[in-house]
C-alpha atoms as a printed R data frame, in Angstrom:
    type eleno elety resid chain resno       x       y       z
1   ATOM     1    CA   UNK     A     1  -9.078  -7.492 -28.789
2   ATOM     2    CA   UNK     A     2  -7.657  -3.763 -29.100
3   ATOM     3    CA   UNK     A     3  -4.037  -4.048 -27.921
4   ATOM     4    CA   UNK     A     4  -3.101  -0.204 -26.584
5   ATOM     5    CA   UNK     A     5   0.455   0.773 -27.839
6   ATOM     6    CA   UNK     A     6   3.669   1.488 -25.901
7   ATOM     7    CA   UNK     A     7   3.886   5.114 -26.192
8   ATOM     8    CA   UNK     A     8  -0.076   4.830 -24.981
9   ATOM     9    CA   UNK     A     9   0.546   2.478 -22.088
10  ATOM    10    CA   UNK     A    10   4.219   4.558 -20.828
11  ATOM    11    CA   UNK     A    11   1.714   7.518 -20.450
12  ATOM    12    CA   UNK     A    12  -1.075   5.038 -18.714
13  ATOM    13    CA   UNK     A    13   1.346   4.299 -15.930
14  ATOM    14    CA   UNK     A    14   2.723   7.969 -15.744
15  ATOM    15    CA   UNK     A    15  -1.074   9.262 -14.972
16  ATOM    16    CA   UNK     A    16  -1.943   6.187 -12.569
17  ATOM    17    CA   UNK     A    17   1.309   6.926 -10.340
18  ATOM    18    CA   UNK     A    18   0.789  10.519 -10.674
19  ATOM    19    CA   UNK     A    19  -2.745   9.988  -9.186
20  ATOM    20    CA   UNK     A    20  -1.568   7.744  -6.194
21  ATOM    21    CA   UNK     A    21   1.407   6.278  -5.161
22  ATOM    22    CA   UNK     A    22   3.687   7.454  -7.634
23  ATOM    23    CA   UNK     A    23   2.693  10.860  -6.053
24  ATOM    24    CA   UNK     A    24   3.055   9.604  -2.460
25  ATOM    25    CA   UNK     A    25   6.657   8.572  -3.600
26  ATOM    26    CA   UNK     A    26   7.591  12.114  -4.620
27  ATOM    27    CA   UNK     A    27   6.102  13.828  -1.370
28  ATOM    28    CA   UNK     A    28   7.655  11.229   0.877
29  ATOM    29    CA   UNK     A    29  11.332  12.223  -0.359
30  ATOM    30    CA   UNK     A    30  10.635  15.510   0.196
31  ATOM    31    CA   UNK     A    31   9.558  15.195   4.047
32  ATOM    32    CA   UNK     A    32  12.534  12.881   4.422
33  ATOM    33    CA   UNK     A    33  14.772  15.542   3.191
34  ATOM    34    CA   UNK     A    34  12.847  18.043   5.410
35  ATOM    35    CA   UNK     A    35  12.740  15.645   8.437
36  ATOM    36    CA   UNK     A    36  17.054  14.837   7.910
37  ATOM    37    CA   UNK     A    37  17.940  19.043   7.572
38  ATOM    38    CA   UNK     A    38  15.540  19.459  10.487
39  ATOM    39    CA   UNK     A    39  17.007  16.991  13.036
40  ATOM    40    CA   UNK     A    40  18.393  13.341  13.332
41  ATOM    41    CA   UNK     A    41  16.131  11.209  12.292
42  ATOM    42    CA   UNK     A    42  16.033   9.427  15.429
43  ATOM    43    CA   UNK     A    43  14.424  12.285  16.594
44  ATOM    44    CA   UNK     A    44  11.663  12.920  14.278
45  ATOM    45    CA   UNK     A    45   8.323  10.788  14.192
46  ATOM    46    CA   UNK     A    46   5.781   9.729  11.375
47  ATOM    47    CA   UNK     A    47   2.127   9.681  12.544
48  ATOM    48    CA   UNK     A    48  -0.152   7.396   9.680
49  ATOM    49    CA   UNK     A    49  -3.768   7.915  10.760
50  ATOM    50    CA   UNK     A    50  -4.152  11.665  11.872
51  ATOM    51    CA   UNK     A    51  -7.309  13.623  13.268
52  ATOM    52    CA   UNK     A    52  -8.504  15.918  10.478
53  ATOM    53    CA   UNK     A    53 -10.701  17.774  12.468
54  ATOM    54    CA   UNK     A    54 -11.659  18.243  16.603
55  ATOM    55    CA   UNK     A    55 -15.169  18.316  15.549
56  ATOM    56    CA   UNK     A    56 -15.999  14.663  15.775
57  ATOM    57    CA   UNK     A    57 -18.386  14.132  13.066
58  ATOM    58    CA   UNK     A    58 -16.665  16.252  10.635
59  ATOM    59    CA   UNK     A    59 -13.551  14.283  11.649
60  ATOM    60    CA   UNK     A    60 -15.199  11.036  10.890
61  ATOM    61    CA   UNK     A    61 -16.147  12.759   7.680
62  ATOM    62    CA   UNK     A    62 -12.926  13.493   6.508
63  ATOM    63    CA   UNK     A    63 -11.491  10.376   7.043
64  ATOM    64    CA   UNK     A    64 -14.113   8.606   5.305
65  ATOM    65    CA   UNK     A    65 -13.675  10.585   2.571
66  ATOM    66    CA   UNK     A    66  -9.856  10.244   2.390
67  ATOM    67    CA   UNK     A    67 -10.585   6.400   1.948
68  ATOM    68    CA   UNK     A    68 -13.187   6.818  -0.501
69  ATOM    69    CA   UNK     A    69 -11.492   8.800  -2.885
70  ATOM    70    CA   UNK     A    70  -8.077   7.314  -2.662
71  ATOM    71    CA   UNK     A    71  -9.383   4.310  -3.959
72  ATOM    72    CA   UNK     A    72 -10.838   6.121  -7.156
73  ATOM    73    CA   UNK     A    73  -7.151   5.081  -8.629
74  ATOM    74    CA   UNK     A    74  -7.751   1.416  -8.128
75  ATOM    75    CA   UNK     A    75 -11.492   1.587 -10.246
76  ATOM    76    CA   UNK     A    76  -9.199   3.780 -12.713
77  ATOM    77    CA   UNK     A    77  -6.942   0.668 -12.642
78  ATOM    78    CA   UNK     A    78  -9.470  -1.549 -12.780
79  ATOM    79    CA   UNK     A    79 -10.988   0.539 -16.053
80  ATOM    80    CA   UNK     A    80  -7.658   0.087 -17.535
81  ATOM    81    CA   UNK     A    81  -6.873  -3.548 -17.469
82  ATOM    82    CA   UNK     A    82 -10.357  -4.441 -18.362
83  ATOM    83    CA   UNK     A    83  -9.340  -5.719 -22.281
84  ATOM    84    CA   UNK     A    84 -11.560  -4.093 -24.706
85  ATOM    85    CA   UNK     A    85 -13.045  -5.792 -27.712
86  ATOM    86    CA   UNK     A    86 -14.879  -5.340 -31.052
87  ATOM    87    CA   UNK     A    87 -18.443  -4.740 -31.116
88  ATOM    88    CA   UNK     A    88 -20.205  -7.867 -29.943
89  ATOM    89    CA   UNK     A    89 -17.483  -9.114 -28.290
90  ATOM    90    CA   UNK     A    90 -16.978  -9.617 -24.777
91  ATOM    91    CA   UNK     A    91 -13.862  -9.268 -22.767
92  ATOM    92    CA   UNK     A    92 -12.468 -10.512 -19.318
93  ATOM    93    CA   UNK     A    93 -12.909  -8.296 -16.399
94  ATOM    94    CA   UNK     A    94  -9.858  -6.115 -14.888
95  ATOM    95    CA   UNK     A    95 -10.710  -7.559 -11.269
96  ATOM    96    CA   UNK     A    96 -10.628 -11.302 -12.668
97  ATOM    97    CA   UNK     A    97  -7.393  -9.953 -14.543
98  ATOM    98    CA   UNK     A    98  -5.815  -9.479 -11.065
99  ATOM    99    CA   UNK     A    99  -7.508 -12.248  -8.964
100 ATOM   100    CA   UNK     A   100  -8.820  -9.568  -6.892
101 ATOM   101    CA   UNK     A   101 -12.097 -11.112  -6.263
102 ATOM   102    CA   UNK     A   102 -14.016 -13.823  -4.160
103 ATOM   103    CA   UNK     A   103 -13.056 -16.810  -6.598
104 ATOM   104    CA   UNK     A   104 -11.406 -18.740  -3.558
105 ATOM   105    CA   UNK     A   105 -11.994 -17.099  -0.677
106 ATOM   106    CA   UNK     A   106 -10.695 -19.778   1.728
107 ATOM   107    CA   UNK     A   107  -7.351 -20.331  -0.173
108 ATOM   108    CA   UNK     A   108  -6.599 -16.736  -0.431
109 ATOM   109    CA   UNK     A   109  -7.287 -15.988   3.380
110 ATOM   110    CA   UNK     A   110  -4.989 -19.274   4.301
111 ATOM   111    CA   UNK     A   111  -2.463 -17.379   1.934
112 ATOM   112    CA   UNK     A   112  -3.371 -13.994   3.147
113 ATOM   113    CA   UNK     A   113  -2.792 -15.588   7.241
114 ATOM   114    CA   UNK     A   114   0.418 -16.842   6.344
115 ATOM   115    CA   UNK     A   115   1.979 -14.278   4.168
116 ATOM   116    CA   UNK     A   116   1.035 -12.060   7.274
117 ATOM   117    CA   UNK     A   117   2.816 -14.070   9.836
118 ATOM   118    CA   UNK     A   118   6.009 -14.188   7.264
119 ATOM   119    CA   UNK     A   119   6.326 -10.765   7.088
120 ATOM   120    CA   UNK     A   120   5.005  -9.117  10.376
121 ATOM   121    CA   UNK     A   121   7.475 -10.516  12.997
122 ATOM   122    CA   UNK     A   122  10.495  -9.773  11.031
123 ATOM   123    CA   UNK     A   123   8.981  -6.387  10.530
124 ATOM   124    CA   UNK     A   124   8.768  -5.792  14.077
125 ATOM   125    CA   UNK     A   125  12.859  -6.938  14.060
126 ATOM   126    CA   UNK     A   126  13.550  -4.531  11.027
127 ATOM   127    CA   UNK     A   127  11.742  -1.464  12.876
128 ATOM   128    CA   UNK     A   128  13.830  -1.684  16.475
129 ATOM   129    CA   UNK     A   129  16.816  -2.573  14.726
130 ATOM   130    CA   UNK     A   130  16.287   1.091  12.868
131 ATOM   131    CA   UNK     A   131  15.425   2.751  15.586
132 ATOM   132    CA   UNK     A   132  18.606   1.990  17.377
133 ATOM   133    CA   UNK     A   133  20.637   2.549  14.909
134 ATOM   134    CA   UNK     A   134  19.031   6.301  14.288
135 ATOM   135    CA   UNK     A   135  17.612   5.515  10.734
136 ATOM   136    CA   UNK     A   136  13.889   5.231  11.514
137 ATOM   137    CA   UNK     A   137  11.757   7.809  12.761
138 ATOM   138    CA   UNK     A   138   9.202   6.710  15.529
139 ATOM   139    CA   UNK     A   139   5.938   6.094  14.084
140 ATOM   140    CA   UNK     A   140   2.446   6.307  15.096
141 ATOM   141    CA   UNK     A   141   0.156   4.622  13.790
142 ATOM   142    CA   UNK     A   142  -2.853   6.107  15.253
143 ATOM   143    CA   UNK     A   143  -3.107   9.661  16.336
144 ATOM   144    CA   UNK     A   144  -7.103   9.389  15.374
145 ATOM   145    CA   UNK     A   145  -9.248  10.457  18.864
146 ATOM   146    CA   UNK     A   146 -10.823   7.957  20.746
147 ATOM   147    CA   UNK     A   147 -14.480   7.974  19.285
148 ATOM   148    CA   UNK     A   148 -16.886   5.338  18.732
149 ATOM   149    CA   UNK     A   149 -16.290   5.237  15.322
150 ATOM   150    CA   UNK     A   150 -12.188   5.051  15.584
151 ATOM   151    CA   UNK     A   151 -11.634   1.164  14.992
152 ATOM   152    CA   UNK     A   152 -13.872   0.770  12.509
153 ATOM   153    CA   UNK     A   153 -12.694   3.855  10.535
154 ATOM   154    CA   UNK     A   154  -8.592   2.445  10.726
155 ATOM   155    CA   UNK     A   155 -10.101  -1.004   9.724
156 ATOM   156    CA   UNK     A   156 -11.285   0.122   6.613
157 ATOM   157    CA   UNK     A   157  -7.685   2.870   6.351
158 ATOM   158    CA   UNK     A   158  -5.831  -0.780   6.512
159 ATOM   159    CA   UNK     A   159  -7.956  -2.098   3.912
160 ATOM   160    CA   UNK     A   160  -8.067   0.876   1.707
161 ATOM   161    CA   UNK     A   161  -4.038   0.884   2.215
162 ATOM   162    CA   UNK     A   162  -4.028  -2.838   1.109
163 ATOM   163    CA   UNK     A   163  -6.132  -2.306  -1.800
164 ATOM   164    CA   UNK     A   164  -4.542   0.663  -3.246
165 ATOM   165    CA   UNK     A   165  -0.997  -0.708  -2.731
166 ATOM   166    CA   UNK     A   166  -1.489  -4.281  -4.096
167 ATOM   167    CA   UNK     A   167  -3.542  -3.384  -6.888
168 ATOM   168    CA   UNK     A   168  -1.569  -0.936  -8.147
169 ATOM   169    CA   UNK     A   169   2.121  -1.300  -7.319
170 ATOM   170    CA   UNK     A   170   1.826  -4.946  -7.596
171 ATOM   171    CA   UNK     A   171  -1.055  -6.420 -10.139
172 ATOM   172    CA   UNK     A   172  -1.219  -3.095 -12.269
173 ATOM   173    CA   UNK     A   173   2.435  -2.167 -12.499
174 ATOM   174    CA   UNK     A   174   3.721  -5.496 -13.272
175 ATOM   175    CA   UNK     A   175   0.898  -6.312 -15.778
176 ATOM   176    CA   UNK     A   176   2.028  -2.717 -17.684
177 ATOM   177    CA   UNK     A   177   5.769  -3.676 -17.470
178 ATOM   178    CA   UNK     A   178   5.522  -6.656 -18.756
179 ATOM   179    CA   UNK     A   179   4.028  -5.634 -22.066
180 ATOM   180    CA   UNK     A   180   5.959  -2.646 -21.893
181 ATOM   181    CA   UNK     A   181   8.623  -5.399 -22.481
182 ATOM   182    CA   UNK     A   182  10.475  -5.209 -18.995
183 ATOM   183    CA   UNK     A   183  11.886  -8.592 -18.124
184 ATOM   184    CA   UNK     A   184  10.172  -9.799 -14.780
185 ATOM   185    CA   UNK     A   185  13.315  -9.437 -12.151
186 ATOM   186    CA   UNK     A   186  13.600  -5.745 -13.347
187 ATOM   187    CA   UNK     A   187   9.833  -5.300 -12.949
188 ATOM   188    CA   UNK     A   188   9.451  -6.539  -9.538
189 ATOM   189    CA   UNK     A   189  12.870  -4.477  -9.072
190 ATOM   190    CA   UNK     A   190  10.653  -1.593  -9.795
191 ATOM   191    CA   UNK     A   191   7.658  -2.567  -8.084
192 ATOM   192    CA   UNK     A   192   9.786  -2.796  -4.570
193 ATOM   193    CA   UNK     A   193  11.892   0.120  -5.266
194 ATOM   194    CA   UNK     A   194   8.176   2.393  -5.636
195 ATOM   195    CA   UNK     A   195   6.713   0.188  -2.388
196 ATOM   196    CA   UNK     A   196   9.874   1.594  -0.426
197 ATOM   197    CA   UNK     A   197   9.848   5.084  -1.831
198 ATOM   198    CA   UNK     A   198   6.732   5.967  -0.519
199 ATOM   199    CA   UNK     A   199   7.847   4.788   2.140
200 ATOM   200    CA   UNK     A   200  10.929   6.706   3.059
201 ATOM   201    CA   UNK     A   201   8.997   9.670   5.368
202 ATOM   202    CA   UNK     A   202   9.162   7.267   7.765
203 ATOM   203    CA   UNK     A   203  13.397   6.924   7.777
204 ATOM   204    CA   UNK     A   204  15.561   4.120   5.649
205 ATOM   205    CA   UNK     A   205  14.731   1.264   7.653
206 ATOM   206    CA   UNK     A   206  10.555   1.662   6.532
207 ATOM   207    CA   UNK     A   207  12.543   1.780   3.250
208 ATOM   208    CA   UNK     A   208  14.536  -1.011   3.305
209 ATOM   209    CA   UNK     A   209  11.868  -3.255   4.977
210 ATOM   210    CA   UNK     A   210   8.940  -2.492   2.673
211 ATOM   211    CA   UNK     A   211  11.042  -2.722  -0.781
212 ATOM   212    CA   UNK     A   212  12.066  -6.482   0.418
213 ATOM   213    CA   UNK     A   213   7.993  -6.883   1.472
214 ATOM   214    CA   UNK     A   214   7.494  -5.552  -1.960
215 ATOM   215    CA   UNK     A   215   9.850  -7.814  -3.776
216 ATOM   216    CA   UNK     A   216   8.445 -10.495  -1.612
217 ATOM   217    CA   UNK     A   217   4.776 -10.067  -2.940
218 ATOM   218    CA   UNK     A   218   5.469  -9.331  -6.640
219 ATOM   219    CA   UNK     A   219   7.491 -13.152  -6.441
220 ATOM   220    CA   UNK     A   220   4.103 -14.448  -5.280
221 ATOM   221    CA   UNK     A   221   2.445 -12.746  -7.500
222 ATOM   222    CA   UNK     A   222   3.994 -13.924 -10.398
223 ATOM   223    CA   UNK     A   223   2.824 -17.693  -9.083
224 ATOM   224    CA   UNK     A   224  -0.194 -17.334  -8.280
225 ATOM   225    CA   UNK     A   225  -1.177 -14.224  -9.975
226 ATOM   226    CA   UNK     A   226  -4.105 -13.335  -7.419
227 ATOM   227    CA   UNK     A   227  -3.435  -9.818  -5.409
228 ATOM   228    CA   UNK     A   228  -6.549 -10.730  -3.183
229 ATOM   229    CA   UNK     A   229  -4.333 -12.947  -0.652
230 ATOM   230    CA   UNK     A   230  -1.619  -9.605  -0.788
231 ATOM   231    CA   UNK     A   231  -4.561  -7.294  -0.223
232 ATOM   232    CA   UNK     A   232  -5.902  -9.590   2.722
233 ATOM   233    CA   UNK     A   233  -1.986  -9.913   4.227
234 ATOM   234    CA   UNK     A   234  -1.517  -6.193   4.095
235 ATOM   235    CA   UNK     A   235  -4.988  -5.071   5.367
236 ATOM   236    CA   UNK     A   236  -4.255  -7.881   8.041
237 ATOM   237    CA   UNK     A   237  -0.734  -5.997   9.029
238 ATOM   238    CA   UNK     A   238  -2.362  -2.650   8.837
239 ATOM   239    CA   UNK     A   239  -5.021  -3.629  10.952
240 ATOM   240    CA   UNK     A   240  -3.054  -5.131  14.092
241 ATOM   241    CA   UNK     A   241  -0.629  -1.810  13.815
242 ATOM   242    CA   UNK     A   242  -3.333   0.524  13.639
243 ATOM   243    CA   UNK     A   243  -5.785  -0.901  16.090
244 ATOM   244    CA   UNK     A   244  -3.597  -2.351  18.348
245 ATOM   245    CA   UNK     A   245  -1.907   1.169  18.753
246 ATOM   246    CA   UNK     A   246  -5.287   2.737  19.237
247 ATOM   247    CA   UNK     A   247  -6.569   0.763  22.224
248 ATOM   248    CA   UNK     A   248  -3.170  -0.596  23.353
249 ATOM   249    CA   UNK     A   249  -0.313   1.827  22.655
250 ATOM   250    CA   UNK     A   250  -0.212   4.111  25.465
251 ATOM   251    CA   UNK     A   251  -0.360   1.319  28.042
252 ATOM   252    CA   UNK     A   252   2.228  -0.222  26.817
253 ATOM   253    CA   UNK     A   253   4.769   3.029  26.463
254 ATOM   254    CA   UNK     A   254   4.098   2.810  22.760
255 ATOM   255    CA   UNK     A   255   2.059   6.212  22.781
């Protein structure tokens, strides 16, 4: 098996987070500094799933689109963590690597169910308590117009969210740490501390409650090593935020 170097692998994770969420970390400091020297934060709001266009097929365009290519990182990812051999040699895939594939299916949704539970409530908890205390912006999580095409498109924005996050922030980053030789509490460290960065548009609170979701997952992950029951919990989360806003939000004085 070719073993990539250090120096090769520190520049690896440098283009990977450049291309996705590493990037999203960097812009969402920025719009939190822009959001705090423009007024409390109490004040501002952070919309997730935004109308790219009043035309309504070009708008359904665009957003497919956005999903496709933001999940050109995670085959880049995949590329990457595939282990390359010598000629007639054969090695092990990147998506068996990760567990992100259908090898249990009725575990990892049991997992995926429960993981979803443990973190969703408290989330709810961590979000008013913000609010009140002027830390969290309000957020939207649907702005998209009210098409026939709407719920399916922010099913598959949860998924793509829960795909690019897990695989990369999680299965990737720790996998690259670890033979970058980071000890595993400082890697998972690191892992939650990204998860919350790109985070922070939304106020300190989004912060605070994603880097312990974060730190949460890579623990699990570490056990189990499968990201598919992370990728179902998130995409679950996702799903009841973004949907349940779209049909529901405005009735009840969410909107």
């Amino acid at each position: 098996m070719l073993v990539p170097s250090r120096r090769r692998l520190r520049i690896e994770v440098c283009i990977v987070l450049g291309l996705s969420l590493g990037q999203s970390a960097v812009y969402s400091v920025v719009q939190l500094l822009d959001k705090m020297s423009t007024a409390p934060l109490a004040q501002g709001t952070s919309t997730l799933n935004r109308s790219r266009s009043s035309r309504e097929y070009f708008d359904l365009t665009y957003q497919l689109l956005d999903i496709i290519f933001a999940l050109v990182p995670v085959l880049l990812v995949i590329y990457f963590l595939t282990e390359s051999w010598q000629a007639g040699e054969r090695g092990a895939s990147g998506f068996r690597k990760l567990g992100f594939d259908l090898a249990r299916p009725g575990k990892d949704l049991l997992q995926g169910l429960g993981l979803a539970a443990l973190i969703g409530i408290p989330s709810l908890g961590l979000y008013a308590a913000g609010r009140a205390l002027g830390i969290t912006t309000a957020i939207i999580p649907s702005a998209l117009d009210a098409y026939w095409w709407t719920v399916p498109v922010l099913i598959l924005s949860a998924i793509r969210h829960g795909i690019v996050e897990e695989v990369i922030v999680v299965g990737y980053l720790l996998d690259r740490l670890g033979k970058l030789g980071w000890s595993m509490p400082v890697a998972i460290f690191a892992s939650a501390l990204l998860r919350g960065s790109y985070h922070l548009y939304q106020g300190f609170g989004p912060f605070i409650g994603n880097a312990v979701m974060g730190a949460v997952f890579a623990l699990i992950y570490t056990r189990t090593r499968r990201v598919m029951p992370l990728v179902i919990a998130h995409a679950l989360l996702d799903i009841v935020a973004f949907v349940g806003f779209s049909l529901f939000g405005k009735a009840i004085g969410l909107g």
